[in-house]
DSSP file (Angstrom, degrees, kcal/mol; ACC not computed):
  #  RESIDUE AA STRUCTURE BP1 BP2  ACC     N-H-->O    O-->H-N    N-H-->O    O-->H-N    TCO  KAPPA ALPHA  PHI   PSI    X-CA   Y-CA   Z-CA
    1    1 A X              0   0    0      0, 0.0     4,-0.3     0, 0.0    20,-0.1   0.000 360.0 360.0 360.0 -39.7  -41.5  -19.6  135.1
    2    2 A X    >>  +     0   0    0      2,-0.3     4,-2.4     1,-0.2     3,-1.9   0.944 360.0  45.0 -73.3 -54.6  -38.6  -20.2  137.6
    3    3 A X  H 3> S+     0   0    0      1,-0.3     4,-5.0     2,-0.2    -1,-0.2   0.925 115.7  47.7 -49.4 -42.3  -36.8  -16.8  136.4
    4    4 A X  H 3> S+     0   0    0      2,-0.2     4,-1.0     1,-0.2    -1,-0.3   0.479 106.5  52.1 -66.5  -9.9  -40.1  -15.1  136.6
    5    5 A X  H <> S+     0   0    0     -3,-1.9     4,-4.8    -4,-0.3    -2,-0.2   0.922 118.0  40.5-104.4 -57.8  -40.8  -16.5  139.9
    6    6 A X  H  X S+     0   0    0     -4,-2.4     4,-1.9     1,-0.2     5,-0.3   0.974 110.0  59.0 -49.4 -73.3  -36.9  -14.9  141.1
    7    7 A X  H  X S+     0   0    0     -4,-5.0     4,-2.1    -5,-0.3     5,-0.2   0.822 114.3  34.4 -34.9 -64.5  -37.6  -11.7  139.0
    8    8 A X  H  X>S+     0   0    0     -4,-1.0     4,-4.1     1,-0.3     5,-0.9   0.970 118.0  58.7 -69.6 -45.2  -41.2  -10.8  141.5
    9    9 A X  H  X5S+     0   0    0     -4,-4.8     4,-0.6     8,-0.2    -1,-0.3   0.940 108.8  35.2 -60.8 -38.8  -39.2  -12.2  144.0
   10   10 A X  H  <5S+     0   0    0     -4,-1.9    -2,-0.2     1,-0.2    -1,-0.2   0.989 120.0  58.4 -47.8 -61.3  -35.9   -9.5  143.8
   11   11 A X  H  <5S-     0   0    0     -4,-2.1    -1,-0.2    -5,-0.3    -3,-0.2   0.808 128.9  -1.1 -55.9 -48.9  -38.5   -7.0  143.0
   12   12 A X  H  <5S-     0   0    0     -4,-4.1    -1,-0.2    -5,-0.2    -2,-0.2   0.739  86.9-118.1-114.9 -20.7  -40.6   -7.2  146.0
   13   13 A X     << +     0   0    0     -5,-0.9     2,-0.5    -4,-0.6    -4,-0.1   0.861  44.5 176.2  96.7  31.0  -39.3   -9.7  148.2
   14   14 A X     >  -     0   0    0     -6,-0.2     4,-1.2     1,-0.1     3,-0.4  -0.725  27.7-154.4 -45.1  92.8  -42.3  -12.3  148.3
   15   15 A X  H >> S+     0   0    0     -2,-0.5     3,-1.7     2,-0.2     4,-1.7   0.835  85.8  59.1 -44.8 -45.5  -41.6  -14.9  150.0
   16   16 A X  H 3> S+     0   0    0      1,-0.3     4,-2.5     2,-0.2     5,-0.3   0.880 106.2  47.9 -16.1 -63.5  -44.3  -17.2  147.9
   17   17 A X  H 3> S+     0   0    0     -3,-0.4     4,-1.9     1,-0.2    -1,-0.3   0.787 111.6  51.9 -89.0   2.4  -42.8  -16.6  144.8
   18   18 A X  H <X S+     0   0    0     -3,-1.7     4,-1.9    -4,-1.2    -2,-0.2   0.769 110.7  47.1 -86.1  -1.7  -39.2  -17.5  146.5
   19   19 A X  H  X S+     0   0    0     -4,-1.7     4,-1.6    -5,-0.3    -2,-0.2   0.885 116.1  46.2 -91.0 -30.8  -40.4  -20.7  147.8
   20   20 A X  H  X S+     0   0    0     -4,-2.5     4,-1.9     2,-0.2     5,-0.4   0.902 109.2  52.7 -47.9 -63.5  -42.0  -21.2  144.1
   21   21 A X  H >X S+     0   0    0     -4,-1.9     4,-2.0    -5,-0.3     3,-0.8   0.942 115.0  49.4 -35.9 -76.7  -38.6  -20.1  142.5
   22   22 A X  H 3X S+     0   0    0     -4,-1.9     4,-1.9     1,-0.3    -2,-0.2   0.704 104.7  49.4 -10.2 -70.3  -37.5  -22.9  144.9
   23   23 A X  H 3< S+     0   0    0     -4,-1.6    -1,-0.3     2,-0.2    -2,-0.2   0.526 116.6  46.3 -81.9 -18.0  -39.8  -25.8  144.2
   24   24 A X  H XX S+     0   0    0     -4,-1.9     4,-2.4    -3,-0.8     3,-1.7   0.819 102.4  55.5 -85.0 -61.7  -39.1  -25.3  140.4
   25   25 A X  H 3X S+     0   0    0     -4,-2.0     4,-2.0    -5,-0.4    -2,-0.2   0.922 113.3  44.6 -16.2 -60.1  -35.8  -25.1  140.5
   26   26 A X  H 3< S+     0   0    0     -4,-1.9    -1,-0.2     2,-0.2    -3,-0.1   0.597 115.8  55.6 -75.0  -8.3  -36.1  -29.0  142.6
   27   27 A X  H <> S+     0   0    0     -3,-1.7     4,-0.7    -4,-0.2    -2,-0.2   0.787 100.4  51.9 -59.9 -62.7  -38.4  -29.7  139.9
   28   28 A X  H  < S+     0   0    0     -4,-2.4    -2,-0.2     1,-0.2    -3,-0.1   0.734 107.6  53.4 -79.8 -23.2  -36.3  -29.1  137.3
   29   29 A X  T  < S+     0   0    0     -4,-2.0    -1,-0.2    -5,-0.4    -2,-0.1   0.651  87.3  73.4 -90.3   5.0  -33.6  -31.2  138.6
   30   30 A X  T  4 S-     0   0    0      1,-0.3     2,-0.3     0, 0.0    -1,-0.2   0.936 101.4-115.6 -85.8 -24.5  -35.2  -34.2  139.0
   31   31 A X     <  -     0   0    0     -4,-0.7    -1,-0.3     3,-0.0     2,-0.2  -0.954  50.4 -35.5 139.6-160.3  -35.4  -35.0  135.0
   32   32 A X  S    S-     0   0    0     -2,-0.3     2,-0.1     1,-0.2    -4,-0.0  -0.392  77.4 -92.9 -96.5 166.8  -38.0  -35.4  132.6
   33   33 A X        -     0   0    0     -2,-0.2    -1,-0.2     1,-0.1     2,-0.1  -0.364  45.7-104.3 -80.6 166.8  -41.4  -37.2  134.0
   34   34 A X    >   -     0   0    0      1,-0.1     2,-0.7    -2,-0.1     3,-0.6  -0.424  26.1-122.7 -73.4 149.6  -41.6  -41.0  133.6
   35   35 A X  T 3   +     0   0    0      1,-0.2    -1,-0.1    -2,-0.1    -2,-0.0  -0.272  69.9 125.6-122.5  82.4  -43.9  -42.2  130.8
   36   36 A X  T 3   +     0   0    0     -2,-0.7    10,-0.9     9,-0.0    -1,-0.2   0.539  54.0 108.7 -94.4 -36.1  -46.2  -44.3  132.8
   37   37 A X  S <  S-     0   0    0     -3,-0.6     9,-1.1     8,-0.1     2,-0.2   0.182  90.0 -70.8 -45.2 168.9  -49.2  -42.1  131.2
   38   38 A X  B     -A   45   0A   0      7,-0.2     7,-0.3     1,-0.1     6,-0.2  -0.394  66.1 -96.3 -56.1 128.7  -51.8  -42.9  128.6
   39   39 A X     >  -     0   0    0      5,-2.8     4,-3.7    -2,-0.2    -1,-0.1  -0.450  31.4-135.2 -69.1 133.7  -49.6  -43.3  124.9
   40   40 A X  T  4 S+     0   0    0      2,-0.2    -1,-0.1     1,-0.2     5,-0.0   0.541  94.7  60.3 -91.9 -12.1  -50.4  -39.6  123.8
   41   41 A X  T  4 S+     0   0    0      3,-0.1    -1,-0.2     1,-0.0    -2,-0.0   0.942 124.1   8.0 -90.4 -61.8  -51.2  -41.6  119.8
   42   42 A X  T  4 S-     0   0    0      2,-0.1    -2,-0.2     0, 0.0     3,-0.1   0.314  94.1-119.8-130.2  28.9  -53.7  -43.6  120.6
   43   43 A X     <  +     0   0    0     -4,-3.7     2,-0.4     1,-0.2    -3,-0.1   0.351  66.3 125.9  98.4 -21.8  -55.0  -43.1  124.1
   44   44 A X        -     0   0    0     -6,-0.2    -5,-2.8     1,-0.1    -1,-0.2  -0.592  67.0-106.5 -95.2 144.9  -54.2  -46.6  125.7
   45   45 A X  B >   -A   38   0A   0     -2,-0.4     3,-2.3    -7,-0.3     2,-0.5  -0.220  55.7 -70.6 -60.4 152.7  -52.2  -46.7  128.8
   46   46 A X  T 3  S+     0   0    0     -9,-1.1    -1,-0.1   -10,-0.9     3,-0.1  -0.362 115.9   2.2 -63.2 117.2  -48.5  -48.0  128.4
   47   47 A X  T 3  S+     0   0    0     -2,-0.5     2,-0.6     1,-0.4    -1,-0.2   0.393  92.0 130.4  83.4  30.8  -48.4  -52.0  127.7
   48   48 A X    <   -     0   0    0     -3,-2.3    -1,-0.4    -4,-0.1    -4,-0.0  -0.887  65.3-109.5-101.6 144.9  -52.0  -52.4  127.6
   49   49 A X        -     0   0    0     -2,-0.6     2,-0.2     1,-0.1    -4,-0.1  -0.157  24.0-126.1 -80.9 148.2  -53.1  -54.4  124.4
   50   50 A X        -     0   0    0      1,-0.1     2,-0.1    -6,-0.1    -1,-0.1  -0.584  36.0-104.4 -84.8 152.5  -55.0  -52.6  121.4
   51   51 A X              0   0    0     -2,-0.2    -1,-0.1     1,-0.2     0, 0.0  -0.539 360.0 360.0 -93.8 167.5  -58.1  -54.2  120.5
   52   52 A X              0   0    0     -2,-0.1    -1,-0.2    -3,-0.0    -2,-0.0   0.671 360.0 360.0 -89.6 360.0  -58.1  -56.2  117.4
């Protein structure tokens, strides 16, 4: 997505997609996301107990 967002921008010189280009770019350097989310196996949020 980040190349593609620099490729439309060179081509037509859309600011939008440079500020996009931009905000992935700062995206991509913070890391991977944290994994605070729901456990993607069985659905329960991380350290909440399974029922017996």
């Amino acid at each position: 997505m980040r190349d593609f967002s620099w490729h439309v921008f060179t081509q037509t010189g859309d600011i939008e997609a440079y500020l996009l280009y931009k905000e992935m770019d700062a995206l991509g350097m913070a890391g991977p996301p944290a994994e605070d989310g729901p456990d993607e196996e069985d659905g329960s949020a991380a350290g909440e107990a399974l029922p017996s």
